[in-house]
N, C-alpha and C positions, 0 to 999 in steps of 0.2 A: 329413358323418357317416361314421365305419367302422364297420361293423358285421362280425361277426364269427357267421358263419351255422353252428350246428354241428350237425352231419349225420352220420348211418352210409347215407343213400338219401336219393336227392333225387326226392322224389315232386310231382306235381301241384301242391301245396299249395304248396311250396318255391318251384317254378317259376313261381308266382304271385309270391312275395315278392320273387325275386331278379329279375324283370322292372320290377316295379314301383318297388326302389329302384337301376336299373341307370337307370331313365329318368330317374330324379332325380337322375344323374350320384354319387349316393352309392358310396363306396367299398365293395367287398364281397369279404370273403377267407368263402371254404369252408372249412371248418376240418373235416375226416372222423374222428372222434373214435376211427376203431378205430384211428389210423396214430399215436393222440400217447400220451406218455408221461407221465402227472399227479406229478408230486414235493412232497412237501407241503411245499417252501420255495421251490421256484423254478419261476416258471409256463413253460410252454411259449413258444418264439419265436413260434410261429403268432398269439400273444393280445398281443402289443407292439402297443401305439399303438391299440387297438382303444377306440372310446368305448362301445360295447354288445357282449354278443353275445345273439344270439337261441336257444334250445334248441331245436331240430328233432331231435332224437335220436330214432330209433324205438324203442328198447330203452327199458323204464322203469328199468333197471337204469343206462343208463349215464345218462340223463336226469338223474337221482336224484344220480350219486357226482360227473360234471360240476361239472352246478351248485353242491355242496358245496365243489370244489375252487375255482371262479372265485370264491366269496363269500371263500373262505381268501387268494385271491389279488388281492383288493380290485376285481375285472373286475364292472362291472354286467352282470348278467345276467336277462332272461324267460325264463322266469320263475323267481323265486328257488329259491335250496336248499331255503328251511320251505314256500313253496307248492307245489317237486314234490312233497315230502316230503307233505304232505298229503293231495295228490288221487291219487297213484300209489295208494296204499294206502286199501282201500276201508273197510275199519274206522276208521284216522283219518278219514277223509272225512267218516264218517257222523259220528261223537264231534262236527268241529269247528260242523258243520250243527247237531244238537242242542243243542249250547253255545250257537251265536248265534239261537238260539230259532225256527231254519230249518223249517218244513214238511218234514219226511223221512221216507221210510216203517220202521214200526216193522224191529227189528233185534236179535235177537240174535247173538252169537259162544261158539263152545263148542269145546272141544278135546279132547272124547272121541266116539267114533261114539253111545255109549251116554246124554249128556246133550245130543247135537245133536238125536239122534232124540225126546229130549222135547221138548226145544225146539221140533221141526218138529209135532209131534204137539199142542204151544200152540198154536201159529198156527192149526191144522187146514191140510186143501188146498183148493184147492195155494196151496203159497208157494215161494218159492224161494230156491236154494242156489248161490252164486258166490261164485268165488275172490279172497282177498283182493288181490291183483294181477292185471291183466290188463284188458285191452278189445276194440273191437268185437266184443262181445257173447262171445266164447269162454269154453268150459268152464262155461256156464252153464244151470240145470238148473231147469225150473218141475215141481214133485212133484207129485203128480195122487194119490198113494196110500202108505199105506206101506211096502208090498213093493217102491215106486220108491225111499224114500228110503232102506230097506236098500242096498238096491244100490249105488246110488247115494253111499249115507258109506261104505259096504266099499269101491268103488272107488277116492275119494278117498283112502281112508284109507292104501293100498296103493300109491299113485303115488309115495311115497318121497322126495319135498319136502316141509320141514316146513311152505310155506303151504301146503298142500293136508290137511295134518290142521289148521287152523285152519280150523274149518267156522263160514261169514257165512251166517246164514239171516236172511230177510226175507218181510215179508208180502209176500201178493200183489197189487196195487193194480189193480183192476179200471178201465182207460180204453178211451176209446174208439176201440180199434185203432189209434193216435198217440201218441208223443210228443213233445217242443217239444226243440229245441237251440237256443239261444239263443248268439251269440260276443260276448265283452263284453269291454271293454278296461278295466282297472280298476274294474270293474260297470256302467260306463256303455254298455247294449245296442249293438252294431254294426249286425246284423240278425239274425232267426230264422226259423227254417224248422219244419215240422212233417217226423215220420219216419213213414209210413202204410205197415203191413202187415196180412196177414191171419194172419202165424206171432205169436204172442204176444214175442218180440222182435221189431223198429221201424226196427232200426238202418239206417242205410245202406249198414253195411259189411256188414249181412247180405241186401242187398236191398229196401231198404224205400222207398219212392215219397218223395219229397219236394218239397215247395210251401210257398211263402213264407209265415208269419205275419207278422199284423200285434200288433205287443206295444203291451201294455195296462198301465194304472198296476201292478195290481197283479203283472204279471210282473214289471214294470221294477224293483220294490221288491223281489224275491224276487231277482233276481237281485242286484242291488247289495250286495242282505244274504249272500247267498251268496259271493258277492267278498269281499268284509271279512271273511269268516270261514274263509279260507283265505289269505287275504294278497294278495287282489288280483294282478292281469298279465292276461296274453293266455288268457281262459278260457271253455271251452264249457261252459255252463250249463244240465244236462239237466232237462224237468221233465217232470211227467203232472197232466194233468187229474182230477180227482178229482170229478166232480159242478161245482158252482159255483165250484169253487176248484183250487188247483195243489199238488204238493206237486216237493220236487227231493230226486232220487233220486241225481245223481252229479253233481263239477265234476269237469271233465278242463282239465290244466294243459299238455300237447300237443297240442292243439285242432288238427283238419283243418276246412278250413273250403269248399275245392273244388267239394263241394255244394249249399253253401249258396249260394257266388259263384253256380253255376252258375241256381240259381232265385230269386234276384233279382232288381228291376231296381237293382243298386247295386254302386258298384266296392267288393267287401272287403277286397281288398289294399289300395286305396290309405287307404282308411278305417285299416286295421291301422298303414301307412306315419307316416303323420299320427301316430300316437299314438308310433311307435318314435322319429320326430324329437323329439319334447316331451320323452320321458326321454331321451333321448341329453343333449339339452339340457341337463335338472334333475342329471345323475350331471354334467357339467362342471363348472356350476356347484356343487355341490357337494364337488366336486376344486377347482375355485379357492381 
């Protein structure tokens, strides 16, 4: 198998993947996506003979315009152009969860300071207010009062990027100081970790304690459904406990997964490995 690994930084996560299919003697070109040049008729030399390539891109922006190019240019690629397309953007995200009848927490979108602040004033506080793009956890804001959320849409509203006047407000889902990331290879769970803080964000990247779950039928059906309703590939599947029950709040289509490897006892990369060999496979066969 070639794979074709595309990178702007090659973090931890990467250095998992390219260990694990270096030992498998699989072939592996770097491909550093700020050095190449996308023409919308003829692909880059870097992507000859390649049978996948894998999206590692930190920017969602070039994640996003990549993948749109390699589908134009017949390269399989993880994960697709409509599934970044999806999960980058946290409005689609939530719409495709809704559609497929996904457990999500409620959500509106509004595009004036003056009808977001009713909106926030629905929900009552706090609930919170994050940016249609972006992740581990930045620029995200849980309102406690309305003199925060003034401020709060004034500032937005003044940052001068037209996402940041598209104000994503959301309830606020009271867990129990965790939440679950779950990594799933075409919805089928890999392993899951829990995210444990005392700051009302969980995240890892913001500091947040993590220990392995053990996943249960009905995560593993939440997640599966979550997968299909984004187009499946290599996906981190967020959820929160809600009392007796789950609800998912975000997939992420550039999955780090580092943490999780690290509180497990299970190899993730090679687990991930395993499933990149099977499509490598099925896009040949499908070229034949």
């Amino acid at each position: 198998m070639h794979v074709g690994l595309l990178y702007s930084r090659i973090r931890r996560d990467e250095k998992l993947l390219l260990s694990e299919l270096r030992e498998r003697d699989h072939e592996v070109t770097k491909i550093d996506v700020r050095k190449e040049q996308f023409n919308i008729s003829e692909q880059p030399e870097a992507f000859d003979d390649i049978d996948i390539a894998v999206d590692r891109c930190l920017a969602t922006s070039r994640s996003r315009y990549v993948t749109r190019f390699l589908d134009a240019y017949g390269v399989p690629v993880v994960n697709e152009a409509d599934t970044a397309e999806l999960c980058a953007d946290k409005v689609k995200n939530s719409l495709a969860l809704e559609a497929a009848g996904v457990p999500t927490p409620n959500t509106d979108v509004a595009f004036t300071t003056d009808s977001a602040l009713e909106s926030i004033e629905e929900f009552g506080y706090p609930c919170v207010l994050k940016p249609v793009i972006g992740s581990w956890g930045r620029l995200m804001a849980k309102v406690d009062s309305r003199s925060a959320a003034e401020a709060i849409l004034e500032h937005k509203a003044t940052l001068g990027h037209y996402e940041h006047k598209v104000f994503y407000i959301q309830e606020f889902v009271e867990k129990p100081g965790r939440d679950i990331r779950v990594v799933a290879t075409d919805g089928e769970p890999v392993a899951a970790m829990t995210r444990s803080s005392d700051h009302w964000l969980t995240n890892a990247a913001k500091g947040g304690e993590v220990d392995e779950f053990d996943i249960d039928d009905e995560v593993a059906d939440l997640v599966q459904r979550a997968s299909d309703a984004v187009g499946g590939g290599l996906l981190g599947v967020d959820l929160m406990e809600t009392g007796d029950s789950y609800t998912v709040h975000e997939v992420n289509h550039t999955v780090e997964f580092k943490a999780l490897d690290s509180c497990v006892d299970f190899d993730v990369p090679a687990t991930i490995v395993d499933w990149l060999e099977t499509k490598a496979d099925q896009a040949v066969e499908a070229g034949a």
